[in-house]
N, C-alpha and C positions, 0 to 999 in steps of 0.2 A: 504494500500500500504506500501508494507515495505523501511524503509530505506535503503540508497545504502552503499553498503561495501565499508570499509573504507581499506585501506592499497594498495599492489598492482593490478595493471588492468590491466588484461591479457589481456581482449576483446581492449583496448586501446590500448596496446603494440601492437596486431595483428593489428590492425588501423593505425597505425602510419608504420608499417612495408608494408601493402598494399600500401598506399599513395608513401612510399618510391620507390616501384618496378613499380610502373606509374611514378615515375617523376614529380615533381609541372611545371617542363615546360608543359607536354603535359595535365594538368588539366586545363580547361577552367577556369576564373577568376568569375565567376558568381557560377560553384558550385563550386572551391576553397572557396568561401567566406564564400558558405554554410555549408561546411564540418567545417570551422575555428569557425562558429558561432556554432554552435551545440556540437564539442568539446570542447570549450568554458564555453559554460555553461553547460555542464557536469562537468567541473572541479569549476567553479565559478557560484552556478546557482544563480537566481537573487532570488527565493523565496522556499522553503520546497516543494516537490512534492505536499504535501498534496491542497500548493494555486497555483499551475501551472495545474494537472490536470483538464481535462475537463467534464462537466457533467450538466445536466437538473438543474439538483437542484443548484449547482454552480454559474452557469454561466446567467442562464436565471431566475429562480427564484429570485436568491438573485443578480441578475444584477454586478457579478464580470466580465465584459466582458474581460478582460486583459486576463484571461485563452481563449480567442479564437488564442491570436497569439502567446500565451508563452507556450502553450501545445505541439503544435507541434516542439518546438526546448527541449525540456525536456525529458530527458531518466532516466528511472527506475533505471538500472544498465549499469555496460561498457561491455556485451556483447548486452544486445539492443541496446547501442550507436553502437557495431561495425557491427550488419547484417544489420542494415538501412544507414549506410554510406556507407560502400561496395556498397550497393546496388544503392545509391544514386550516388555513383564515377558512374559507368559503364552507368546509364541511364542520368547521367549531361552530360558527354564526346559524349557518339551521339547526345542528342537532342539540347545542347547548339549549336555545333558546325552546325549541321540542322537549330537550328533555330535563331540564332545570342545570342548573349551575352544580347542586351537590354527587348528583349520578352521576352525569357529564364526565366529572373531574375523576369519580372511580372508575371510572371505565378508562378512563386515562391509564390513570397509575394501573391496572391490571391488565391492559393491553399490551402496555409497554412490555411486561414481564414474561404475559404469556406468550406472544408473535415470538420471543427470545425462545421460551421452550420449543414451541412447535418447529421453530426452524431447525432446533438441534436433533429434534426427531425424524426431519425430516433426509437430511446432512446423513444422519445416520444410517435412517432405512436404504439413502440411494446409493451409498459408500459400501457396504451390505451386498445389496442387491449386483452391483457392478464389480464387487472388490476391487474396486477404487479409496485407497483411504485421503487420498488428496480433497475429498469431498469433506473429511472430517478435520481438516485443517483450513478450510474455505471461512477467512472472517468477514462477518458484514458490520457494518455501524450505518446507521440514520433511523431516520422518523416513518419511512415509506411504508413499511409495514403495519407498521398501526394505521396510518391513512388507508391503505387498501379494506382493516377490518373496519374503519369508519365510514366505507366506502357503499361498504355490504348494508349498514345499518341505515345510511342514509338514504339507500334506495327502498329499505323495508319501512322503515319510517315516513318515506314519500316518494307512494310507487306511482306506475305508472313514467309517461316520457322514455323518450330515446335520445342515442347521442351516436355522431356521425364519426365513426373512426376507421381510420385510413380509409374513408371515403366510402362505408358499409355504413348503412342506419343500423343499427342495431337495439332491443330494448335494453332500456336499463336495467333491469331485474338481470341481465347476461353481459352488461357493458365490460364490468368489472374482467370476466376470463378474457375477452378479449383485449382488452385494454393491458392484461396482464403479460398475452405475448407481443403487442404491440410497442410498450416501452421494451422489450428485454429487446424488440430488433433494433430499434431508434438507437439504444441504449444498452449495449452487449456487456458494457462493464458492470449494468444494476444485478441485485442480486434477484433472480428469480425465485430463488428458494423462501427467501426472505418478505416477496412478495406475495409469494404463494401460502405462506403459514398467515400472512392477515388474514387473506378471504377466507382461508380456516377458520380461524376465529372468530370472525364476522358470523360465518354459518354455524359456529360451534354456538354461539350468542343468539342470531335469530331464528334459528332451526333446530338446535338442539338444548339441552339440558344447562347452559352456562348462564345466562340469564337468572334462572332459579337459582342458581349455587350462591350468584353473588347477593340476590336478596335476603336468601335464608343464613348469607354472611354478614350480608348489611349489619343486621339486627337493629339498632334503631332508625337507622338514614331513614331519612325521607326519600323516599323513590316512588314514581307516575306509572303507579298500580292502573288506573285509569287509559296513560294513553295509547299503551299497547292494544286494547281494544279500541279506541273510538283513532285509529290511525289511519281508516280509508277517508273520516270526516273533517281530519282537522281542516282548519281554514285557519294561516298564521298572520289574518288579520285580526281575527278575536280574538285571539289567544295572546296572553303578556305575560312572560315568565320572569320570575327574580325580578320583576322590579325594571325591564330595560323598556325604553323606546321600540317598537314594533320597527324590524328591518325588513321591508317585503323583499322580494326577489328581482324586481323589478333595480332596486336599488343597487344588489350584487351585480347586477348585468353591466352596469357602467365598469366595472374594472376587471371584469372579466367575459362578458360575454355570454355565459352563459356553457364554457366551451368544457369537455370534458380532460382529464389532464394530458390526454394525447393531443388533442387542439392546443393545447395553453403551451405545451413545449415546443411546438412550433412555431407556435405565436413568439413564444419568448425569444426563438432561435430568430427568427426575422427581422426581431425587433433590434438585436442587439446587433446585431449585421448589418443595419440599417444607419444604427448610430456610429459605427468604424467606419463604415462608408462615406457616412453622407454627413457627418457632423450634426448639426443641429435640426430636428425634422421637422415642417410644417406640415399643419393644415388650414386651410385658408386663411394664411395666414397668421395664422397661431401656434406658438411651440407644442410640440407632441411632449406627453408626458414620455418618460421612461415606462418599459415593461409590456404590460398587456395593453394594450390600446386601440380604440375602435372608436369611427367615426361617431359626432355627437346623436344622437336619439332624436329622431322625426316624431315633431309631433304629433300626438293619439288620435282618433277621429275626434275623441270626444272634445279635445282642444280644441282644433279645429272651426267643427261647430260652434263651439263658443265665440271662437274672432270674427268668424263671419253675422254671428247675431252683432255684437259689438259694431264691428264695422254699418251694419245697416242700421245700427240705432242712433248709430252720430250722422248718418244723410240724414 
């Protein structure tokens, strides 16, 4: 694993720049905290990738367990820190605000740990199966895998919709496996394994028995006994959790589009290429922000209507 470049950070400028055009008001304070924690120790990590990375040999052999929860906050470089924050703003902002601030945050901390075991397991079984033990010495560090099991939960939490990747409509309820070999071709260095133990966990949480475990763990938490059932009705205009400002979706589209994280890596790819290139970008006139970026928003019919009453009420 190579050492992370030292001087400026583009991918962290474009981070910090995202963050800014959402607003920390309308960031839920649970993945605030997580986005603060992760850039954090990108700039302060607490140990050399080499003892943060996760791996058989690592972690389970020579019994360093500490890589099960300091793997997943450790990024290689500041553009892996900024497609898995991106990605992590957009999916913290629906499902914290879906599923409160206090679950939100244990699903957090337990995601983290589990996506570590099941990749170990998984390392294992294919090292195993191939007698390859190179497999049990394969280390991963980042946040990707917990985003992929928040991936799962966000499409069960609000199903329905598709998303166009590499140029295939696909539903969402199925985005995610494809989306899963789609980054490994974009991106041959990610870990698939590692990818692939989130959407485990994702179905291990919405399909199977992990959900109950962690309640009958909870023991007092407050947890939305209620919205697991009434999840085909929510409407997250009525709905106000923890106390925040209602963010529709509509909202999210300004800095992202709407795009799934195969879209948004290419977006991101274009965009930075755009700026070596071409130096400072217009649009009509107007500087382009850094990162994702898309022409401004036409207005509604319903606008519309309205200026045209307006306009005929001043003749």
């Amino acid at each position: 694993m190579q050492r992370r470049h030292k001087g400026l950070n583009a991918g962290l400028l474009l981070l910090f720049s995202q963050i800014y055009q959402v607003g920390l008001n309308n960031i839920p304070p649970v993945t605030l905290a997580t986005l603060a924690v992760n850039i954090f120790l990108f700039l302060q990590p607490l140990k050399p990738l080499m003892q943060t990375c996760i791996s058989v040999t690592e972690c389970f052999y020579r019994r360093d367990w500490h890589r099960l929860y300091l793997s997943a906050f450790h990024h290689a470089d500041d553009w892996h820190l900024y497609f898995n924050m991106v990605s992590l703003l957009w999916k913290g902002i629906k499902l914290e605000k879906r599923l409160g601030s206090v679950w939100f945050g244990y699903i957090i901390l337990l995601f983290s740990v589990l996506v570590g075991v099941v990749y170990m397991i998984l390392e294992f079984t294919i090292a195993e199966l191939l007698s390859d033990p190179s497999y049990e010495q394969s280390c991963a560090v980042g946040f990707s895998g917990v985003l992929f099991a928040l991936k799962v939960l966000n499409n069960y939490y609000h199903p329905g919709g598709s998303s166009n990747i590499m140029g295939m409509n696909v539903s969402n309820k199925y985005a995610c496996w494809l989306e899963l070999i789609a980054i490994h071709l974009l991106s041959p260095g990610s870990s698939f394994a590692g990818h692939l133990a989130g959407i485990l966990v994702g179905l291990m949480y919405t399909m199977g028995p992990l959900e109950t475990i962690m309640k009958t763990c909870a023991g007092g938490l407050t947890f939305p006994a209620a919205f697991s059932q009434q999840r085909n009705s929510y409407n997250p205009e009525e709905n106000r959790y923890s106390g925040y400002t209602s963010y529709a979706p509509r909202d999210y589209n300004m800095y992202t589009g709407g795009l799934n994280e195969t879209e948004q890596f290419e977006w991101a790819i274009r965009n930075s290429l755009n700026d070596r290139g071409s130096g400072t970008r217009h649009y009509n006139g107007e500087r382009r922000p850094y990162g994702f970026w898309f022409p401004p928003e036409q207005p509604s019919s319903e606008e519309l209507r309205r200026r045209r009453l307006n306009r005929f009420e001043r003749w």
